[in-house]
N, C-alpha and C positions, 0 to 999 in steps of 0.2 A: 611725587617721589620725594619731597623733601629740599632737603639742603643740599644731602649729600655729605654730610661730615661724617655718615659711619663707611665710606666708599674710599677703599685705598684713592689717596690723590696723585703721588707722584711710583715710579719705577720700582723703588727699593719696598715700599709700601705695600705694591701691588706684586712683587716677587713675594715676600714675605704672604701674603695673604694665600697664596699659590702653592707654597711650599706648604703651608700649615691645613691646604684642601686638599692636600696632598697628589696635585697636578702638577709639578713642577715641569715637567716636559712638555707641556702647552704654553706654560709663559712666554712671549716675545716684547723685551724693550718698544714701544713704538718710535722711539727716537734713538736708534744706535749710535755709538761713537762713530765719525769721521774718518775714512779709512785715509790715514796718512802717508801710506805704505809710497813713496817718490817715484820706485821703478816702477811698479804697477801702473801709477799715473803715466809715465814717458810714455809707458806702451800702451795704454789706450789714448792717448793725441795720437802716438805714429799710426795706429792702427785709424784711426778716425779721417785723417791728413790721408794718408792711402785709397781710403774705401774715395773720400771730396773728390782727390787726383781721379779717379777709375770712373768718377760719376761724369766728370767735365771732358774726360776723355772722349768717350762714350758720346756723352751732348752733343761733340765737336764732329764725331763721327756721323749721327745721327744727321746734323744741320748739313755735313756736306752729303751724303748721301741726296735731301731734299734739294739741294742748292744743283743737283745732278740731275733729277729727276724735273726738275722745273725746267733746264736747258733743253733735253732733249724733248 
């Protein structure tokens, strides 16, 4: 294959070669910006934190349930 020097290298490169194949609606960055969005984030921890709590719950249940059935 080469070197590779005639192969768009970076994003802007590889948009431009897109736009001028005139694909532009298939281009996807492989490395997108960083979503920084702060609320977004709070709410997926609370949301993550919720599902852990529901999961240990659940466990807690589960183990006495067994901790019952071994009694009798």
């Amino acid at each position: 294959m080469g070197s590779g020097s005639t192969r768009p290298n970076n994003a802007d490169d590889k948009m431009i070669a897109a736009i001028e194949r005139g694909d532009q609606g298939e281009f996807k960055d492989r490395k997108p910006v960083k979503n920084t969005d702060k609320k977004l984030i709070k709410e997926k921890e609370a949301r993550t934190e919720k599902a852990q709590e529901k999961t240990e719950r659940l466990k807690a249940l589960r183990l006495a349930a067994e901790k019952e059935a071994k009694a009798k």
